[in-house]
N, C-alpha and C positions, 0 to 999 in steps of 0.2 A: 811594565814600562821599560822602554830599553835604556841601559843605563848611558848612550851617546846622544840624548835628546832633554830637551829641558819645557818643564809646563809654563806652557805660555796662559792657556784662558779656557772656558770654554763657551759653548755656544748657547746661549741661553732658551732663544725662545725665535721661534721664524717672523721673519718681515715682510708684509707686502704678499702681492701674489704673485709674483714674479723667482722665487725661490730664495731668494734672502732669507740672511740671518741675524740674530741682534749675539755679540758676542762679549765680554768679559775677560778684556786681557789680566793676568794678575801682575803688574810688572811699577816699578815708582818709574817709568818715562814712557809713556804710551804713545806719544806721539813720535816715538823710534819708529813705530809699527806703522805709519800711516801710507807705506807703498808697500808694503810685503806682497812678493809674487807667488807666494804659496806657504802651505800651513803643513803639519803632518798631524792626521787625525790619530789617534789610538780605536782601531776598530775591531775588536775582540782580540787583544794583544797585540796586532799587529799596526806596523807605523805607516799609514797608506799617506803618499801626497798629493794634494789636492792643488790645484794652482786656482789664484784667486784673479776672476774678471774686474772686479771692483772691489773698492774697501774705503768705507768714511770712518772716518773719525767723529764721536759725537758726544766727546766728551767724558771727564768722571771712569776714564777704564773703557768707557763702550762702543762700539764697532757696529758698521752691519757691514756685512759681508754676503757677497754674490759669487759663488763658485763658480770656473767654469764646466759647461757642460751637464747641470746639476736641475733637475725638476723643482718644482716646487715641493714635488711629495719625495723625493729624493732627500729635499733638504728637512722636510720635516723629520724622516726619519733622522736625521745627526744632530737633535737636540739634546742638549745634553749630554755631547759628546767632547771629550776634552782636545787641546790644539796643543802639539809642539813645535820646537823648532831645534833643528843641529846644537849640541852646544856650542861649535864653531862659531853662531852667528849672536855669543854674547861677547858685550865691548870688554874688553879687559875692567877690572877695576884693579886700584890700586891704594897705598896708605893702608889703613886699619877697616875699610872697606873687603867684604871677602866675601864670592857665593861657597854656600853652603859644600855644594860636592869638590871644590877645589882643595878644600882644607882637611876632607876626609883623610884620617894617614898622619895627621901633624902633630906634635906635640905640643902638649898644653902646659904651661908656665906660670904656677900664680906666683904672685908677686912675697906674698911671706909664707907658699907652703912648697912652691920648686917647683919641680918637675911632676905632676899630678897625671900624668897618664896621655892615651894616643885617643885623638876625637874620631870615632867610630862613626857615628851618624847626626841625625838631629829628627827630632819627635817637632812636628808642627802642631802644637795644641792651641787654636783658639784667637790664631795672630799672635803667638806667645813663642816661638819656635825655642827648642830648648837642646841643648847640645848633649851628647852624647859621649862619658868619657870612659877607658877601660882602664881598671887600674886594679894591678893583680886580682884579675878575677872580680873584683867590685865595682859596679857601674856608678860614676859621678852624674849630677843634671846638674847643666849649668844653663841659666837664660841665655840665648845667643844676641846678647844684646850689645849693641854699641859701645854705649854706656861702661863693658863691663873688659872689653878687649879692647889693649893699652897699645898692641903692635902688631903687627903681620910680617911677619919674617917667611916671606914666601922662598928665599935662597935656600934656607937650613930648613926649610917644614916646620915652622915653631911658630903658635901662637900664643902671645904673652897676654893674661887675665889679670884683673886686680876684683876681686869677690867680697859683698860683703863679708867683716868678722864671723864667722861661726857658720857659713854656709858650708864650706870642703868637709868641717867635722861633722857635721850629719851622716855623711857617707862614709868617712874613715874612721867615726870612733868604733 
């Protein structure tokens, strides 16, 4: 996946006989997506764009969606095929709110152990998504949870954590 696109959903299962699709966005505001004029599919690595005739909203995440131009066996073929979109076309967040690949590169700060290393990535396990820290050659996991990150200092790159007692010394004793 290229790394200037971001997973929006994907296509679950065909609609109707007309070439529709039923889709799966993964996103906490779905009904941002209810005019989108086009999608980029991932189709053997590549990001091919598709522009979309139609698109309902139907709730719960779920979409169906009519390409243009697109057969019905056309479309059965792209089940199961994942949707992005530019990350240009995500709304800024701000406050202690942060997507995941913005904060790649930042410093992580806990609150009684300092400066704990640079967030390298994030492992998605399970809706549990867990942060990824490098610290002289030791990797930290930290939950990327709300909960657990106190500020976003997007100006300086620095993210400041407060962890429960005794989670950082798992990893640095």
């Amino acid at each position: 996946m290229n790394k200037d696109y971001f997973y929006l959903g994907t296509l679950t299962k065909p609609f109707g006989l007309k070439g529709g699709l039923c889709a799966f966005f993964d996103t906490d505001s779905p009904e941002r997506y209810q005019s989108l004029p086009a999608v980029f599919l991932d189709l053997d690595g590549e990001m091919i764009p598709y522009q979309i005739d139609k698109i309902q909203y139907r709730g719960r995440n779920q979409f169906i969606i009519h390409f243009a131009d697109i057969t019905a066996e056309e479309a059965n073929d792209l089940v199961q095929t994942d949707l992005y979109l530019p990350l240009s076309e995500l709304p800024p967040l701000d406050g202690n709110r942060f997507y995941f690949h913005e904060v790649i590169g930042f410093q992580v700060v806990d609150k009684d152990r300092g400066n704990i290393g640079a967030c390298t990535g994030f492992l998605e396990l399970a809706n549990n998504p867990v942060m990824q820290i490098e610290n002289d050659g030791r990797e930290i996991l930290i939950p990327a949870s709300q909960q657990f990150v106190t500020k976003v200092d997007r100006e300086n790159k620095t993210l400041y954590i407060e962890t429960p007692e005794g989670l950082i010394d798992v990893y640095l004793s």
